[in-house]
C-alpha positions in Angstrom: 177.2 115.2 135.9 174.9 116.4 133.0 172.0 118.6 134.2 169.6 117.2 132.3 169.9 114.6 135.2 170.0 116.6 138.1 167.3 119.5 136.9 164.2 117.2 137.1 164.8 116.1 140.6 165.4 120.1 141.3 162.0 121.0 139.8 160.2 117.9 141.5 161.2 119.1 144.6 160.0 122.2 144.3 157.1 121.2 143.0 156.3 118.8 145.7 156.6 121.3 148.7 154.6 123.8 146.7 152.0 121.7 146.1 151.7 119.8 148.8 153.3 122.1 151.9 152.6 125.5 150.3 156.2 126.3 151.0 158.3 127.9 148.9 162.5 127.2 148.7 165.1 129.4 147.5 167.7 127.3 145.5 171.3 127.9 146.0 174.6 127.1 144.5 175.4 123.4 143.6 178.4 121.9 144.3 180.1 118.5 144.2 180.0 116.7 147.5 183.1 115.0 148.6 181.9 113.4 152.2 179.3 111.1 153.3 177.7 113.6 156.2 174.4 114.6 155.6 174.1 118.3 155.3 170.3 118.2 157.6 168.7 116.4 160.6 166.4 114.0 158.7 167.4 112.2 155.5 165.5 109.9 152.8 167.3 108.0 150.6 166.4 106.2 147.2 168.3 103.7 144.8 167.6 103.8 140.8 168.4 101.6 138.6 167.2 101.3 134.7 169.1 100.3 131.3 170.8 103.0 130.5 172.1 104.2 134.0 171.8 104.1 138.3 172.2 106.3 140.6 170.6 107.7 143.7 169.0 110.1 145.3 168.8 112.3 148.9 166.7 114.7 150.7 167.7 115.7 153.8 165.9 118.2 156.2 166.6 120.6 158.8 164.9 119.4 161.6 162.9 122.5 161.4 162.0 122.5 158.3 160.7 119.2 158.4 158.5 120.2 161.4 157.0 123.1 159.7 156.2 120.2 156.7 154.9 118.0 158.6 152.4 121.2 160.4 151.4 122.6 156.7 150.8 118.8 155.3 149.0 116.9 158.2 148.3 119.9 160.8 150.7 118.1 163.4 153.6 120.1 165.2 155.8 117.1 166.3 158.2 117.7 169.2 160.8 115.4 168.2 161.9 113.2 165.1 159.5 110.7 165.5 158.0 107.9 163.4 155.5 110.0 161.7 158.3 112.5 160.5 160.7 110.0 159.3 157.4 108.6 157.2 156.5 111.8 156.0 160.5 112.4 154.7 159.9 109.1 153.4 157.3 109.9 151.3 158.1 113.3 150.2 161.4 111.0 149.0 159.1 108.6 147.0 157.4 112.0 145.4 160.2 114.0 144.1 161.6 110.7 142.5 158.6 109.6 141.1 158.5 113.3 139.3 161.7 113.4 138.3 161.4 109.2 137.0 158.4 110.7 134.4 160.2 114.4 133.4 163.4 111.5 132.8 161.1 109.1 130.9 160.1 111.7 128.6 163.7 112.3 127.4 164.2 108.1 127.0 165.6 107.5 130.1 163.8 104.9 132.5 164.6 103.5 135.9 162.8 101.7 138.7 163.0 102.9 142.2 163.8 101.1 145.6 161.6 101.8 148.5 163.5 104.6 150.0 165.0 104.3 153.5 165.0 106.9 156.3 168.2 108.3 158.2 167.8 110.9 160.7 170.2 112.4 163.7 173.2 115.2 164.1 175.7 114.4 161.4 174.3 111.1 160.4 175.6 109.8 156.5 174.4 109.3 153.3 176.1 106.5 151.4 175.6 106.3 147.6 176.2 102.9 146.3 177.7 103.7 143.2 180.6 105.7 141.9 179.0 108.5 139.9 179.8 112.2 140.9 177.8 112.9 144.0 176.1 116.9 143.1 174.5 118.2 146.3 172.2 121.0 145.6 171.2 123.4 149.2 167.7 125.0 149.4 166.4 127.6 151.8 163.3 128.8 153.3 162.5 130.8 156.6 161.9 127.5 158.2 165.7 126.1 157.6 167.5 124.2 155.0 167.1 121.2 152.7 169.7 120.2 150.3 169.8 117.0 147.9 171.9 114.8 146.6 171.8 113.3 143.2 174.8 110.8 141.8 174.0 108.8 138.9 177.0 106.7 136.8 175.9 104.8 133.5 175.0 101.3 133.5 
């Protein structure tokens, strides 16, 4: 997968927790993902598709991490995975692919994006619908881990 794909989702992320949660991830090593599992508690989920390619996109949580999201974005501590997080994943989701969609657009390439959907539970999956290379990327904080996943295959 070429990285001029996978880089603006990397630095949309990290923009969007810095900016909106104040918090600060450490990026690891990427890898290729061969499995459907999600590698977090709480996962958001996005199709793409534009003229030139599709693909889609993940970002999953530690439930922990997400928690301490949720506290430095709304000043709520939830107890549990609740409907408020799942939004909140939701959105953060609709952020970091609306980033990446306008660094992309500068380079030509232009998609739209489906409403993204929520998954969240102990080993729960992540199912891209198409048959690009699926690149998983991990991230860490104090707080716990988020990794996405981006897999794109030309249209």
């Amino acid at each position: 997968m070429d990285v001029k794909f996978v880089n603006p989702f990397l630095s949309s992320l990290l923009n969007v927790l810095t900016t909106m949660a104040q918090l600060e991830l450490k990026p690891g090593k990427p890898k290729l993902k061969k499995d459907e599992v999600a590698r977090g508690d709480v996962s958001g989920l996005i199709g793409m598709v534009g003229p030139q390619l599709k693909g889609s996109f993940s970002v999953s949580f530690d439930r922990s991490l997400a928690f301490e999201i949720m506290r430095r974005m709304l000043g709520e501590t939830p107890s549990s995975v609740n409907e408020e997080v799942t939004d909140m994943v939701g959105e953060i989701t609709n952020m970091v692919t609306g980033g990446a969609k306008r660094i992309l657009a500068d380079d030509g390439y232009d998609f739209s994006m489906a409403t993204p959907v929520v998954v969240s539970g102990p080993a729960h999956t992540i199912t891209h619908k198409n048959d690009g290379a699926k690149m998983m990327m991990p991230f860490t904080c104090e707080y716990g881990e988020a990794t996405i996943e981006i897999c794109f295959e030309k249209a």
